[in-house]
C-alpha positions in Angstrom: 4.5 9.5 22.1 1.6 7.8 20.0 -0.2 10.3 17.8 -3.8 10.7 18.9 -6.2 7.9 17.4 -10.0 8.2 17.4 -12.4 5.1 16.5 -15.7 5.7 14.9 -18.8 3.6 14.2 -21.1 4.2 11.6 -23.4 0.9 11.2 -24.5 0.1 7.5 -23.1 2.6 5.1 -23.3 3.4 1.2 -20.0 2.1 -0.1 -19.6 5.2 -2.7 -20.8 7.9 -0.1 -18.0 6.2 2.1 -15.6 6.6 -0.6 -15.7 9.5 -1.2 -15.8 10.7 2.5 -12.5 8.9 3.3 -11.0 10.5 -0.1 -12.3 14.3 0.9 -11.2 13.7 4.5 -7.9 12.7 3.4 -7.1 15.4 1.4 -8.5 17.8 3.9 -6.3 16.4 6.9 -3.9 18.6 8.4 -0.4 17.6 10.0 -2.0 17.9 13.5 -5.0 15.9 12.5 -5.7 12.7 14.7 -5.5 10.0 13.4 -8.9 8.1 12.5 -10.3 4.2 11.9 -13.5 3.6 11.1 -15.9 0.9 11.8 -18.8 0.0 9.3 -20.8 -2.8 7.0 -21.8 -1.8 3.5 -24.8 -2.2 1.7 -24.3 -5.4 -0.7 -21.3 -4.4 -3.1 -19.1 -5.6 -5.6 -16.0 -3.4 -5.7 -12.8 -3.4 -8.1 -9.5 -2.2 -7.3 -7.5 0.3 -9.3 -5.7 -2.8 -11.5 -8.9 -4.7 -11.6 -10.1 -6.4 -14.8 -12.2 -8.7 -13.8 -16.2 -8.3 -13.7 -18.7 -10.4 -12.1 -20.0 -13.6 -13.6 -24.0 -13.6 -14.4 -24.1 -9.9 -14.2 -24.5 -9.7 -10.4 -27.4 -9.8 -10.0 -29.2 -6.6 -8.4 -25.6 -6.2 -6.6 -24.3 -2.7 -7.9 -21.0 -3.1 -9.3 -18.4 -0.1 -8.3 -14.5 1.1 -9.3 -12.5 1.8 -6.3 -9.4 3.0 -6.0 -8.1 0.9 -3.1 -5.2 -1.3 -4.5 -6.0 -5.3 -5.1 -8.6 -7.1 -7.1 -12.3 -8.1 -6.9 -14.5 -8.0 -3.8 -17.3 -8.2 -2.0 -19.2 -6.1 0.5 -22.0 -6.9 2.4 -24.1 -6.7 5.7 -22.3 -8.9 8.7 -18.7 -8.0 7.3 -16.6 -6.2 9.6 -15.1 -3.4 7.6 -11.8 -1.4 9.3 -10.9 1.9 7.1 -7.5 2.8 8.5 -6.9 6.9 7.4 -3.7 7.1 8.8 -0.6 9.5 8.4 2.0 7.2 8.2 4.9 9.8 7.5 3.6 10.7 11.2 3.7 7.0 12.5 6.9 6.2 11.0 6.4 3.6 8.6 5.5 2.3 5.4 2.8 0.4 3.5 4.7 -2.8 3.9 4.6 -2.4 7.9 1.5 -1.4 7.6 0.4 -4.3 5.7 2.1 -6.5 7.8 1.0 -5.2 11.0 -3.0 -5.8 9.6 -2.2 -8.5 9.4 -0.7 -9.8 12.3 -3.9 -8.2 14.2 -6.4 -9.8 12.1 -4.3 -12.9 13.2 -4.5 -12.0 16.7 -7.8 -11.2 16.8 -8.9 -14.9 15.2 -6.9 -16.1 18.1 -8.9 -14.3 20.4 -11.8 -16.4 19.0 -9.8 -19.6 19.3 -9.4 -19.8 15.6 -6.1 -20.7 13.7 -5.1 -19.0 10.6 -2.3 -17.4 8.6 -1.3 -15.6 5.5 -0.2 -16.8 2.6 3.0 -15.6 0.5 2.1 -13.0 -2.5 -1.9 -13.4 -1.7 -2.3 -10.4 0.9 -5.3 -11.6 3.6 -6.1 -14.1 6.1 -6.5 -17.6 5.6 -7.9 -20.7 7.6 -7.5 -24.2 5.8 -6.8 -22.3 2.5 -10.3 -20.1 2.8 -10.3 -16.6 2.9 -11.4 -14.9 5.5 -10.4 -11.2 5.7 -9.0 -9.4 3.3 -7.3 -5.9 2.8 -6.4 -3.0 0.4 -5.0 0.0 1.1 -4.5 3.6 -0.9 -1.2 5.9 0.2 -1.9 9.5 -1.6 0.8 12.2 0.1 2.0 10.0 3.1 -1.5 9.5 3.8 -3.0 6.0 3.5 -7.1 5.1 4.0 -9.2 2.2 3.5 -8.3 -1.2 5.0 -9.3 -4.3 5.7 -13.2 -6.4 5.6 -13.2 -9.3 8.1 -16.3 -12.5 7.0 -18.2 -12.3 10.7 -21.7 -13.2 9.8 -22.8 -12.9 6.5 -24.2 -14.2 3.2 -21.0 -15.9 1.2 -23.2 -16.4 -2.0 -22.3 -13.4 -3.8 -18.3 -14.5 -3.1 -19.4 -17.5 -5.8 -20.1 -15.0 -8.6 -16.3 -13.9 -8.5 -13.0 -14.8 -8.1 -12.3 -13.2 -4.9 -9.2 -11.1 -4.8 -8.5 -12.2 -8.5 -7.9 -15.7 -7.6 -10.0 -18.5 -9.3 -11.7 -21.5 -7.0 -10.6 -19.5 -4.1 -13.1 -20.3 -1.4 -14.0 -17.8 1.4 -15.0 -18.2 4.9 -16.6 -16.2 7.8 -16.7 -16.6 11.7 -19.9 -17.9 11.4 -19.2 -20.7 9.2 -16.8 -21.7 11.7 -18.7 -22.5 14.5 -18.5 -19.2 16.0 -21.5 -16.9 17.4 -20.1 -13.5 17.4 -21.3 -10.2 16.1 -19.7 -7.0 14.4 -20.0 -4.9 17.1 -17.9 -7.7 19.4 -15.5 -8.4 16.9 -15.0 -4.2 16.5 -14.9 -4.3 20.2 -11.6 -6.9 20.0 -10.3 -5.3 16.4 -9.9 -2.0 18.4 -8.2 -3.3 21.4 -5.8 -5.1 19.3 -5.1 -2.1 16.7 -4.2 0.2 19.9 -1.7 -2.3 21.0 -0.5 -2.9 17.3 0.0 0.5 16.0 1.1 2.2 19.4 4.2 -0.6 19.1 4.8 -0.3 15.2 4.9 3.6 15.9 7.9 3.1 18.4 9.8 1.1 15.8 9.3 -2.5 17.4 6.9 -4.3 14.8 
């Protein structure tokens, strides 16, 4: 049987209270816990992964600038972006960070479908893609079989700040949102379709089939 999984949404959070939440519930979880994902936006944020080195170009602005310890690069938080933090035991689940990865983002994928929109990943650059622009990325953190963050998906939001990085460490990469392809679609419907999909998704990748 699926271990228990509860969904809660928060609305516009402080990205470093959140941190630290997701860090202290982690390490507080015990082997019974249920499983937990979380639905939020941030206040505007620039955030670097653990291997990060890059900084953002012209200062930022009045952007705050934050270390995480999430793997991947550069990034950018902001109101109208979907954010998923997945606290998952996956020694309970059955699988690993590569499964895990995968099976983001095959429901990101499916959930763009949803919406009528074609995309796909791209080969050593972890993320969703649509004509080459970026449009949800993801970065996990696995501490005792344990992993939390997750994945940001672009619904409605300001790109600008995108322009004073290279997103993900990659230079001229170009980002997208749902918005800025046609579509007229809020958080809180997209959450609505992300949930449905990561029922299906990680209620099959627990029995072995993804």
């Amino acid at each position: 049987m699926t271990p228990s999984l509860e969904f809660r949404r928060f609305g516009i959070r402080d990205y470093a209270t959140t941190l630290v939440q997701m860090r202290d519930w982690t390490h507080t979880r015990q082997p019974d816990t249920p499983d937990e994902i979380w639905f939020l936006e941030h206040s505007p944020v620039y955030t670097q992964g653990v291997s990060c080195r890059e900084s953002v170009r012209d200062g930022g602005g009045d952007i705050p600038l934050l270390k995480s310890d999430r793997g991947g690069q550069i990034t950018y938080h902001g109101p109208g972006q979907l954010v998923a933090y997945l606290l998952l035991d996956l020694r309970r689940l059955g699988f690993g960070v590569r499964q895990l990865v995968s099976l983001i983002e095959t429901s990101l994928l499916m959930l763009l479908g949803e919406f009528g929109l074609g995309a796909a990943t791209r080969p050593g650059a972890p993320g969703i893609y649509i004509d080459g622009e970026k449009i949800a990325a993801l970065g996990l953190r696995v501490r005792s079989g344990c992993c939390y963050h997750g994945l940001s998906l672009n619904v409605d939001m300001d790109l600008d700040p995108f322009s004073r990085i290279n997103p993900c460490g990659f230079s001229d990469l170009r980002v997208t949102s749902l918005k800025a392809q046609g579509l007229t679609v809020t958080v809180d419907e997209a959450a609505d379709v992300l949930q449905a999909i990561l029922l299906a998704t990680l209620a099959t990748g627990a029995t072995g089939k993804v």
